[in-house]
C-alpha positions in Angstrom: 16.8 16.7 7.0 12.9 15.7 8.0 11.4 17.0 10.4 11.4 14.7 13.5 8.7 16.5 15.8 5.5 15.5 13.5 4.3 12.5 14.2 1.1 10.7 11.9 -2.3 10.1 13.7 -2.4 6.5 13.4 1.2 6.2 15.0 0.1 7.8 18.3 -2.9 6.1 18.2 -1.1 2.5 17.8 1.6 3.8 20.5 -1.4 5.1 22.9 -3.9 2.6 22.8 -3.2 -0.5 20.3 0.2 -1.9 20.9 -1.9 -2.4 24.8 -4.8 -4.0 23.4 -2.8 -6.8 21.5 -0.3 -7.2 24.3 -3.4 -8.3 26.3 -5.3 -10.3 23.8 -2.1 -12.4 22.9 -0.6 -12.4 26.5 2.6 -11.2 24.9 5.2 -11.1 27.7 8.0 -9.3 25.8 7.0 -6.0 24.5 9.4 -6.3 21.2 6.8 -9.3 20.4 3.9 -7.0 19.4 2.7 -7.0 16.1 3.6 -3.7 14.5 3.8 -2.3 10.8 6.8 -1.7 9.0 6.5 -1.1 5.1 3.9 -0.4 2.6 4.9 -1.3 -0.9 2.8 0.1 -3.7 3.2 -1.2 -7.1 1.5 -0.3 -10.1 2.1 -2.1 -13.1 1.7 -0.1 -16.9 1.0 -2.7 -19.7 0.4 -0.1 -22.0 4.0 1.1 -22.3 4.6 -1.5 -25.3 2.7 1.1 -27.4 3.5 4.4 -26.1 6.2 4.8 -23.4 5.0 8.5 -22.2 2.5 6.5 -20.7 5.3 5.1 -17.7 5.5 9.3 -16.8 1.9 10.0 -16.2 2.0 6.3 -14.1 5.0 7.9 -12.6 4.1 11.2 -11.5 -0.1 9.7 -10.6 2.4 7.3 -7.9 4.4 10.0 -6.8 1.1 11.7 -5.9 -0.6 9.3 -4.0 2.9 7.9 -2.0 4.4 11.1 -1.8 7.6 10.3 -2.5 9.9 9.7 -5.6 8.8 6.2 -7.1 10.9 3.4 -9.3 10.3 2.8 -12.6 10.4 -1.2 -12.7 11.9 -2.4 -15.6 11.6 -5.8 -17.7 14.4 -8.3 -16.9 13.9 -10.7 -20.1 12.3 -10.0 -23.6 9.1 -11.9 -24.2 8.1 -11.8 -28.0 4.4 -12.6 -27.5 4.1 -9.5 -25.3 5.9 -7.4 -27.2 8.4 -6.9 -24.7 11.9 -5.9 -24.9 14.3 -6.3 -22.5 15.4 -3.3 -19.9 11.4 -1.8 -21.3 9.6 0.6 -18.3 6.8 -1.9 -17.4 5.4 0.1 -14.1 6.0 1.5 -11.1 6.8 1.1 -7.5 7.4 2.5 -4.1 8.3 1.7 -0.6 7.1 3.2 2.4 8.2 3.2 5.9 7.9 5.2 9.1 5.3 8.7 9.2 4.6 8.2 4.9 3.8 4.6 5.6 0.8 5.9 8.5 -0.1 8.8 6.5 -0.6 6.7 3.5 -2.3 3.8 5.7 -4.9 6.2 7.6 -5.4 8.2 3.7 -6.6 4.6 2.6 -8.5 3.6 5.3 -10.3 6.8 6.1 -10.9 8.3 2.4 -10.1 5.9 -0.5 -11.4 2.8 0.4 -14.9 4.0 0.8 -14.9 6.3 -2.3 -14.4 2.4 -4.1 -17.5 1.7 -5.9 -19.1 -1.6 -5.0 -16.7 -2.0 -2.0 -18.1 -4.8 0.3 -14.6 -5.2 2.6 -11.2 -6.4 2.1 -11.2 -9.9 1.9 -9.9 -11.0 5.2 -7.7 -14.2 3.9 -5.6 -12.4 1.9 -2.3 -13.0 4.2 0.6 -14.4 2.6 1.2 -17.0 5.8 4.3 -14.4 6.9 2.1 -11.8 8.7 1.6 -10.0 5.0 -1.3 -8.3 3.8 -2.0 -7.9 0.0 -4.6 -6.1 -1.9 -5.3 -4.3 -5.3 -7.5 -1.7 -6.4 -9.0 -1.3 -10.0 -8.6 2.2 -10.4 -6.1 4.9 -9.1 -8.2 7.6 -8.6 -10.0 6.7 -5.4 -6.6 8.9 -3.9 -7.3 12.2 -3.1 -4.4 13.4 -4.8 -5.6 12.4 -8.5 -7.3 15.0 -10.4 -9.9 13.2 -12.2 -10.0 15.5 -15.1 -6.1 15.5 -16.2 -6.1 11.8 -15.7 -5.8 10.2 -19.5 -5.7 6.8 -18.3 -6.9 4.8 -15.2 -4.5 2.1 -14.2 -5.0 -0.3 -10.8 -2.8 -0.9 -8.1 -1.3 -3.4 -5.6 -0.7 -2.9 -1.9 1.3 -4.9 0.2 1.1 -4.4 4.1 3.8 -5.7 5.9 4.1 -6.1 9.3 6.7 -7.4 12.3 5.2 -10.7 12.7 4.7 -14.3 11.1 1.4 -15.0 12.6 -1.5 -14.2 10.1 -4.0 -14.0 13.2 -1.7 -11.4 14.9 -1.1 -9.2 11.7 -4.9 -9.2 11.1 -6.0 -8.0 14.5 -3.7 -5.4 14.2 -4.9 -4.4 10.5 -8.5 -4.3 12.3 -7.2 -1.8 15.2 -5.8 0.2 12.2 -9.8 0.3 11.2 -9.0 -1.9 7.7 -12.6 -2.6 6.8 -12.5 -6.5 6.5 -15.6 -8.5 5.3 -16.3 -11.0 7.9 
């Protein structure tokens, strides 16, 4: 059983001071209308694995790393000949998180993997799906803390999908931006 007494940074912070400030700047009038986060799927996806399939295990345990929990192997659903894919083949990796791994992934991004990118100039600040959604990718995996550069044998990007309680883009973006997500204006 977890332990139900910790509770992430970024949670008390959105409890504390953000879920106010968008009650106020949206004139919400029901408190179950404000804007709040509720998964983070990572996904990472392994093309190499038509040559050599140990390759899905070192993706596999790099993702377990950085979410911190167990991820799914994703496998193919139909064989494509031209990619040298076979059907039911380990093509990446993926994971779901929600409630205190969700904000402790959120603030490790924010505060210590985003600014170790190199060449980072913001998060693009269009890149909402029109639900409330936020998706973004990084080109290599070891801007995480976790990954030990030097046993790394392969560097593979990653997708991140933010989603949130509401439908409004506007919404979901102010509260990505109280959340500190470093959007290029």
């Amino acid at each position: 059983m977890a332990d139900t007494s910790y509770i992430p940074r970024l949670k008390t912070q959105y409890l504390d001071s953000i879920r106010g400030e968008l009650i106020e700047k949206f004139e919400l009038k029901n408190p179950m209308q404000v804007p709040a986060l509720e998964k983070v799927v990572l996904n990472m996806g392994v093309g190499e694995t038509t040559q050599d399939t140990k390759k899905i295990n070192s993706a596999f345990e790099d993702m377990q790393a950085i979410a911190g929990q167990k991820p799914v192997i994703t496998r193919a659903r139909n064989s494509i000949a031209t990619f040298k894919v076979r059907e039911e083949m380990p093509l990446g990796v993926k994971v779901t998180l929600r409630g205190a791994r969700m904000y402790e992934f959120i603030d490790r991004l924010v505060t210590v993997a985003l600014p170790r990118v190199r060449d980072f100039r913001g998060l693009n600040a269009k890149s909402f799906d029109g639900n409330g959604n936020f998706a973004m990718g990084l080109k290599e995996h070891i801007v995480f803390p976790e990954i030990n550069y030097d046993k790394v044998d392969t560097i593979w990007g990653m997708d991140i999908i933010v989603c949130t309680s509401t439908n409004d883009d506007d919404q979901a973006r102010e509260l990505l931006r109280a959340f500190n997500f470093p959007f290029s204006e």
